[in-house]
C-alpha positions as a printed NumPy array, in Angstrom:
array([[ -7.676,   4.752, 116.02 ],
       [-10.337,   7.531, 116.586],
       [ -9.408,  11.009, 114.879],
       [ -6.864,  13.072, 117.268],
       [ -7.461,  16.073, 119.069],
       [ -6.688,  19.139, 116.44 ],
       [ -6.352,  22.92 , 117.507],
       [ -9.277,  25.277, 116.882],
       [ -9.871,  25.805, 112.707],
       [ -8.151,  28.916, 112.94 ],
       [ -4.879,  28.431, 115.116],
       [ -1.87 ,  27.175, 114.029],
       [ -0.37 ,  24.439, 116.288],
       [  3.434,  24.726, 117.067],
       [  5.604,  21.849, 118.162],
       [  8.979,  20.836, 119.007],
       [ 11.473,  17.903, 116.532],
       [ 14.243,  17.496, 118.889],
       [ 17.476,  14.952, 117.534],
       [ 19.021,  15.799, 121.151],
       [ 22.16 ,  17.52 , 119.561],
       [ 25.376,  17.342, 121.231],
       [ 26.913,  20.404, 121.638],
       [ 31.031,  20.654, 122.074],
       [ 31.921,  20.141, 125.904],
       [ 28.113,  18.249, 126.64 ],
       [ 27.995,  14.715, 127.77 ],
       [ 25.25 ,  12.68 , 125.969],
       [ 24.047,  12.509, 129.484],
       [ 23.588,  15.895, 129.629],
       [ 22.371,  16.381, 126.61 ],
       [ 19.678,  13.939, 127.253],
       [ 18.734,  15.926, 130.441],
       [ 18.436,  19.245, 128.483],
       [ 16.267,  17.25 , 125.971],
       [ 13.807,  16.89 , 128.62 ],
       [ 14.071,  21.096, 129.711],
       [ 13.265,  21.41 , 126.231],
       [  9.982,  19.533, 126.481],
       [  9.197,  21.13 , 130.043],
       [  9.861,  24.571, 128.741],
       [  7.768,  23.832, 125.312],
       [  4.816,  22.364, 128.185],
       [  4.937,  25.459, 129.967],
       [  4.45 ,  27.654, 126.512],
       [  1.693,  25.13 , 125.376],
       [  3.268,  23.706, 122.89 ],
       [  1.497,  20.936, 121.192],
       [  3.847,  18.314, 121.145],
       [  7.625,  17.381, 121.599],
       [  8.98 ,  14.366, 119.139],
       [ 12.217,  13.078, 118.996],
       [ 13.897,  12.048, 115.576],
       [ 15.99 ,   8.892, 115.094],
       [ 19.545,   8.575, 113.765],
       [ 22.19 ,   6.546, 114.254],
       [ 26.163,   6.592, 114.191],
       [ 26.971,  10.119, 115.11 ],
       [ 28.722,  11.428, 117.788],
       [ 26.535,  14.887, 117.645],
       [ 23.029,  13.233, 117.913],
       [ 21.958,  11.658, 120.943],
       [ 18.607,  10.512, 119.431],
       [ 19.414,   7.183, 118.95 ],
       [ 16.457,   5.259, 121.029],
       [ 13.764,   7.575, 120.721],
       [ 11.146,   4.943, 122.543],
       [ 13.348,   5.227, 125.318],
       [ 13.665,   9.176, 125.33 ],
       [  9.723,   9.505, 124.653],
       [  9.51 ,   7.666, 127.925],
       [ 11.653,   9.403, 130.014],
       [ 10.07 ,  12.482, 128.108],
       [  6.644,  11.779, 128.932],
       [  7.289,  10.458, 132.544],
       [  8.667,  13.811, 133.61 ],
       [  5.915,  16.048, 131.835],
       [  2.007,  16.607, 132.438],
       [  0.381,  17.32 , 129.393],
       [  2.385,  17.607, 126.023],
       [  2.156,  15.233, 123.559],
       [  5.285,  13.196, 123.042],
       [  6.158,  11.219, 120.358],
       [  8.437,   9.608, 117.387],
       [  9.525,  12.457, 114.33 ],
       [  9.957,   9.856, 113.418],
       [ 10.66 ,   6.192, 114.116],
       [ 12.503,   4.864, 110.606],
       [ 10.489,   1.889, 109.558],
       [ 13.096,   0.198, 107.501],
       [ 15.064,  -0.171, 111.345],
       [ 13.058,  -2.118, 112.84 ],
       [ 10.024,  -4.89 , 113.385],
       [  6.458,  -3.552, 112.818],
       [  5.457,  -6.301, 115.722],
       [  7.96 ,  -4.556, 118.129],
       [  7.24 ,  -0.997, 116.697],
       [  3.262,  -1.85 , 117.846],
       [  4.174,  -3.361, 121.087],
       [  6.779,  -0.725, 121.953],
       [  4.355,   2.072, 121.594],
       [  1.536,   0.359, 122.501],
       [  3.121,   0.001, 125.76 ],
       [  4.02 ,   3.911, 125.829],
       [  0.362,   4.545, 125.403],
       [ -0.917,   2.559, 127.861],
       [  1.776,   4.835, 130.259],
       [  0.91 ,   7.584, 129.207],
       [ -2.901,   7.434, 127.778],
       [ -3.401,  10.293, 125.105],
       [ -0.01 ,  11.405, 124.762],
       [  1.817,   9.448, 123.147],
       [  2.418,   9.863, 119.007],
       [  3.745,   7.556, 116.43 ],
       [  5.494,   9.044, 113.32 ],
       [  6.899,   7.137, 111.125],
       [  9.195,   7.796, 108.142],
       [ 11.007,   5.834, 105.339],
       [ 14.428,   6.578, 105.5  ],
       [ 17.121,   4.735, 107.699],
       [ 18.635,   7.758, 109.849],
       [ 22.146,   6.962, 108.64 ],
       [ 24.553,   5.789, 106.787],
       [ 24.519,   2.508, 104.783],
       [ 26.876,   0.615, 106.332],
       [ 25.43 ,   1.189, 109.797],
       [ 21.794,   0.631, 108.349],
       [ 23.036,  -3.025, 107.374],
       [ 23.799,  -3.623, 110.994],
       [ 20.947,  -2.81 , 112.19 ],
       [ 18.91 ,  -4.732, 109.773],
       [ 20.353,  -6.485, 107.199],
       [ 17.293,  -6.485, 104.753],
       [ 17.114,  -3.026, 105.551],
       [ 16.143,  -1.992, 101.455],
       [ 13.571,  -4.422, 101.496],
       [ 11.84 ,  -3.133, 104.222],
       [ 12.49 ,   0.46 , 102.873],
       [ 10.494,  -0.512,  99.894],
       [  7.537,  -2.336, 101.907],
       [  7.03 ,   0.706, 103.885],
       [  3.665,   0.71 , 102.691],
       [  3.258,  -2.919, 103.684],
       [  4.832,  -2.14 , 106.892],
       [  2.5  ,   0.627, 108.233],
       [ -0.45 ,  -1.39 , 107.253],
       [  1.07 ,  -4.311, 109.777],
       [  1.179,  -1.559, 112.403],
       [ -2.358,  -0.449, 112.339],
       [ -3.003,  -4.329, 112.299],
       [ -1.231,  -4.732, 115.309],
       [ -3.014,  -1.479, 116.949],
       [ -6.608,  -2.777, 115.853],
       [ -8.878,  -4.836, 118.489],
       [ -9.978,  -6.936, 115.706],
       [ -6.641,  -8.078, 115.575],
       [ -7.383, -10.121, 119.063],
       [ -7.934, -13.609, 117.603],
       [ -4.495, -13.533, 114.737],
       [ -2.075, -15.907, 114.915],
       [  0.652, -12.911, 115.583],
       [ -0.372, -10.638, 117.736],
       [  1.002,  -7.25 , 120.032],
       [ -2.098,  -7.138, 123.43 ],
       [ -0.409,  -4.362, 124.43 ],
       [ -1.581,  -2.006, 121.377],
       [ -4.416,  -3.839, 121.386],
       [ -7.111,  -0.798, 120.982],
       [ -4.865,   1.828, 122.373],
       [ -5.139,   5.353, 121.381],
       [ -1.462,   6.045, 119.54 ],
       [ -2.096,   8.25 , 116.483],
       [ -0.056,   7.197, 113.432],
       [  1.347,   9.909, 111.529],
       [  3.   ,   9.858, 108.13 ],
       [  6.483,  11.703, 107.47 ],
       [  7.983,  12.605, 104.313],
       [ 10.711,  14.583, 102.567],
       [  9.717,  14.114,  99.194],
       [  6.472,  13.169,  96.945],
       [  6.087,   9.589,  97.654],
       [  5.441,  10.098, 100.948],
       [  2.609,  12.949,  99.788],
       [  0.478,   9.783,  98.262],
       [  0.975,   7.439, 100.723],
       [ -0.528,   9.653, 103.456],
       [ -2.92 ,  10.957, 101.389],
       [ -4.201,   7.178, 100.484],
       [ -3.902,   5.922, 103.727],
       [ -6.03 ,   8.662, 105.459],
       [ -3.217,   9.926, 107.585],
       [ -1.63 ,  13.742, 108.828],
       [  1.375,  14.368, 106.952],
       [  4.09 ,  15.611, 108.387],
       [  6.874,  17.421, 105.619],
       [ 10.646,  17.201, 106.633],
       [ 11.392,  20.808, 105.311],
       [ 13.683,  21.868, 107.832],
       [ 16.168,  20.31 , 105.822],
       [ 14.192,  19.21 , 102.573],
       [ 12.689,  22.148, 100.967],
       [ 12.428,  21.415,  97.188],
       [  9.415,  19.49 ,  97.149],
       [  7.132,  21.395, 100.008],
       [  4.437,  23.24 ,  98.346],
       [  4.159,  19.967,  95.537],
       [  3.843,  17.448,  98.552],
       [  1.336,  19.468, 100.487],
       [ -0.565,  19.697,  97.253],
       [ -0.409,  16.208,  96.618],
       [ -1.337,  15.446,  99.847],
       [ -4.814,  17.825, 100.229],
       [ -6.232,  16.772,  96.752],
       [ -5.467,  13.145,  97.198],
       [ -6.702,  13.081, 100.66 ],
       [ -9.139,  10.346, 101.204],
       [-10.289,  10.149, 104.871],
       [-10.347,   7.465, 107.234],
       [-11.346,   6.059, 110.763],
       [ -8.208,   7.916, 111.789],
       [ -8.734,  10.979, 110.153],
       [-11.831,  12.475, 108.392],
       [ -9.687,  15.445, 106.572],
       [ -6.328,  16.609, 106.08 ],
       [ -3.867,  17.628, 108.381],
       [ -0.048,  18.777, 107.627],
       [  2.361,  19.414, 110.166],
       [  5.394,  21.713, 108.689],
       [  8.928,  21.156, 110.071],
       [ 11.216,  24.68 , 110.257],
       [ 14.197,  25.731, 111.463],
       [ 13.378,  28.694, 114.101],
       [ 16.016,  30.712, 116.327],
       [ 14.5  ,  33.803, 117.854],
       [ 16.369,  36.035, 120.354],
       [ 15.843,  39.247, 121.807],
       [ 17.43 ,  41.254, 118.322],
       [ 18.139,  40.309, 114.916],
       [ 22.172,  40.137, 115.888],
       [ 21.939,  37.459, 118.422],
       [ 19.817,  35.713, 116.696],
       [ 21.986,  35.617, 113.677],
       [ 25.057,  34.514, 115.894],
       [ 22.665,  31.607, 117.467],
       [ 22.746,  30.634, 113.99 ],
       [ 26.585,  30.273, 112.759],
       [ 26.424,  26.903, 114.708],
       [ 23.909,  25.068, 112.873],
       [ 25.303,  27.057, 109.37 ],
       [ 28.774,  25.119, 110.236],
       [ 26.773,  21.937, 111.152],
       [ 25.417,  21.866, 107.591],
       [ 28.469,  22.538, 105.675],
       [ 30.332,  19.74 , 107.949],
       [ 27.268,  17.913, 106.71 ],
       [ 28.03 ,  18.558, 102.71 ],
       [ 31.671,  17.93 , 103.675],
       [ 31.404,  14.9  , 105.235],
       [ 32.168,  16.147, 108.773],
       [ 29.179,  15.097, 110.513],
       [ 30.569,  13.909, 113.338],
       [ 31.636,  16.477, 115.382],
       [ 29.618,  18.246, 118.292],
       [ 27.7  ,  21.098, 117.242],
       [ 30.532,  24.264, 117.484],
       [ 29.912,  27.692, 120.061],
       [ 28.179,  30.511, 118.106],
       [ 30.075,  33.298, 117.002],
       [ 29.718,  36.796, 115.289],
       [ 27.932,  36.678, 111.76 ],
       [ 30.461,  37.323, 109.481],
       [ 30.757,  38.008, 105.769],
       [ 32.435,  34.509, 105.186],
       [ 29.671,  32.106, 107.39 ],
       [ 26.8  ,  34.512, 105.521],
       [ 28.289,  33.493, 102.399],
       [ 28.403,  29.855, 103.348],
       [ 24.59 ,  30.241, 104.498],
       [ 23.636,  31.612, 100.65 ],
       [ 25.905,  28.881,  98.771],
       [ 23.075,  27.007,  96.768],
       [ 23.74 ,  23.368,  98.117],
       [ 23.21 ,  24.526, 101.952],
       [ 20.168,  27.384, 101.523],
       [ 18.354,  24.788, 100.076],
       [ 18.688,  22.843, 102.683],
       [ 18.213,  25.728, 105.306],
       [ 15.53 ,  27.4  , 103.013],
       [ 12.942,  27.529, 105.587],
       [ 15.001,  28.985, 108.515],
       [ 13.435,  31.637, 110.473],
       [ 16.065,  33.89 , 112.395],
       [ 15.639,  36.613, 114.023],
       [ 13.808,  38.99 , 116.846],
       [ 10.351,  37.745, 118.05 ],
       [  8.993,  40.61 , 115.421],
       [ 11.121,  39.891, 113.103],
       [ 10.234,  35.93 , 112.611],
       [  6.397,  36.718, 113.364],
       [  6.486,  38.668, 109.696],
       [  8.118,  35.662, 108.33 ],
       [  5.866,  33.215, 109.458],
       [  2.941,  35.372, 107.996],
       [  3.663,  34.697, 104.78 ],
       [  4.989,  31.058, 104.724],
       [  1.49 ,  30.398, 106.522],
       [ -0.355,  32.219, 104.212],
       [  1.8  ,  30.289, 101.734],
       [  1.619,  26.817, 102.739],
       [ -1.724,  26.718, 104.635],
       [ -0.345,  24.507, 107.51 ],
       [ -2.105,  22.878, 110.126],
       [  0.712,  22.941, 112.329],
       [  4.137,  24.02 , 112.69 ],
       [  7.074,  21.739, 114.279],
       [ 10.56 ,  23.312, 114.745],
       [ 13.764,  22.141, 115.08 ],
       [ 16.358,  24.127, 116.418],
       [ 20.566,  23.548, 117.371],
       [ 21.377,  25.568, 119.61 ],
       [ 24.635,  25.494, 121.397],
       [ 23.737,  26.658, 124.778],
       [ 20.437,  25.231, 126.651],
       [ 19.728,  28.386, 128.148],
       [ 19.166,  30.127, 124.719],
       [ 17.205,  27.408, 123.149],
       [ 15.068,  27.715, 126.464],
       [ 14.726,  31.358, 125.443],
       [ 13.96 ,  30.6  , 121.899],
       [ 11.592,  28.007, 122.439],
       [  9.414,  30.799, 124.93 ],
       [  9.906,  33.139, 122.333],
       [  8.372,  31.295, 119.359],
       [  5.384,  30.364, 121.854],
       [  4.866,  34.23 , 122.236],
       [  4.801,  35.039, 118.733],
       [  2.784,  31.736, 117.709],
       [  0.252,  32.975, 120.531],
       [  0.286,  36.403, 118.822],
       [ -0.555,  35.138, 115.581],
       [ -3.279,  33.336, 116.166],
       [ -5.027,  35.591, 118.384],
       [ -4.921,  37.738, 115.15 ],
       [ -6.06 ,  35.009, 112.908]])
């Protein structure tokens, strides 16, 4: 793979990691459809790129196939990249990984993005059906992306095993990580990092650090490049904002209380009680980087955690109950993002 297109020096990509959320009353089917308004509206405010997580076993996540939504994604769209935040390794065949993007990318030349990540996307149970050797693989990750970039190489024309469809074609690997290990790995491999902080915060600023002084560059990639995942819900004031918020605030503590299953709940009023569950320790670490707020009030935030973390790019995830408001959200960001690099 040649080195991919990166934004001028001094601007700050932005991006969109959808998991297609259901919210309460939604059909997946609808869902799926606002999934791709999403990506329209995040084309029209020139947003980098739209990926699409993977999990599986959940009634609130309609991410389950992201190949498929990437598709449908990138059929119905013009110029955004669109690609996997990630595809979980352990889950599946490195041959079919190759050929099923490969294919994608001969669709849709130059759009199309392959991020890959180590984890299974549920729970274990579930990760046995889909794979029964499913820790083995987890530990050959390594192993595993190397048999990708095999199958994506020309000189891999005359082996025994092969994918022709990848063959050559221009699908950017990228590397995605919630914790050190993944810090050295893309870092060794010559590869842009991508750090799962919207959920993961503890090991942020160590990773990227890892990452930029163990950097060795490749034919993909001649120096380093981080992409930053946050949580971002902007609205016209600080108030609605906030109240955009108290769903994904109850989505996390159903999370730590083993309610994960239920659609994501309507917004309400920020009260006392749901601030108080947003500062216990066990779910602000996980929302840690969450920016919330009016389009002025997130742009001051952002200064600093840029100046902070030095990222490349920015990808942000965002459940919101009603389409309409992540549409407004998404706009939003764009503005601000616009605004700050014009004054970089």
């Amino acid at each position: 793979m040649n080195e991919f297109n990166r934004p001028e020096k001094q601007s700050v990509a932005y991006s969109i990691l959808d998991l297609a959320i259901v919210s309460q009353g939604d059909t997946v089917k609808q869902t799926l459809h606002n999934s791709l308004a999403l990506a329209q509206a995040a084309e029209a405010a020139h947003y980098t790129r739209y990926w699409l997580a993977e999990h599986h076993n959940s009634d609130n996540i309609g991410s389950n196939a992201p190949p498929l939504l990437i598709g449908y994604v990138a059929e119905n769209t013009t110029n955004i990249r669109v690609g996997s935040g990630g595809i979980m390794l352990p889950n599946h065949s490195p041959l079919i990984v190759a050929e099923q993007f490969g294919t994608l990318g001969q669709l849709y030349p130059g759009r199309i993005d392959l991020g890959v990540g180590r984890a299974v996307g549920t729970d274990s149970p579930t990760a046995q059906a889909i794979r029964s050797d499913f820790m083995q693989a987890a530990q050959a990750f390594p192993q595993e992306i190397g048999r990708i970039q095999t199958y994506f190489s020309p000189a891999n024309n005359q082996a025994a095993v092969r994918a022709p469809v990848a063959e050559g074609t221009e699908v950017p690997l990228y590397i995605l990580g919630s914790s050190t290990d993944s810090a050295h790995l893309a870092a060794k491999l010559g590869l842009p990092y991508a750090f799962a902080s919207h959920f993961a915060s503890t090991h942020l600023h160590q990773a990227l650090r890892i990452y930029r002084d163990e950097f060795q560059p490749s034919a993909a990639l001649s120096q380093p490049y981080t992409i930053v995942a946050i949580n971002a819900y902007v609205a016209d004031t600080d108030e609605e904002a906030q109240r955009q918020f108290t769903s994904v605030i109850r989505m996390f503590v159903g999370m730590l209380t083993g309610q994960t299953r239920e659609p994501l709940q309507p917004p309400t009023a920020m009260t006392e009680d749901l601030q108080d569950m947003w500062q216990h320790p066990a779910v602000y670490q996980m929302l840690k980087y969450s920016f919330v707020g009016s389009k002025q009030t997130v742009k001051q935030q952002l200064q600093g955690f840029l100046a902070e973390t030095q990222a490349d790019e920015l990808i942000t995830a965002s459940s919101m109950y009603a389409l309409e408001d992540r549409l407004k959200s998404t706009r939003l960001f764009g503005e601000l993002m616009t605004e700050l690099n014009e004054g970089r």
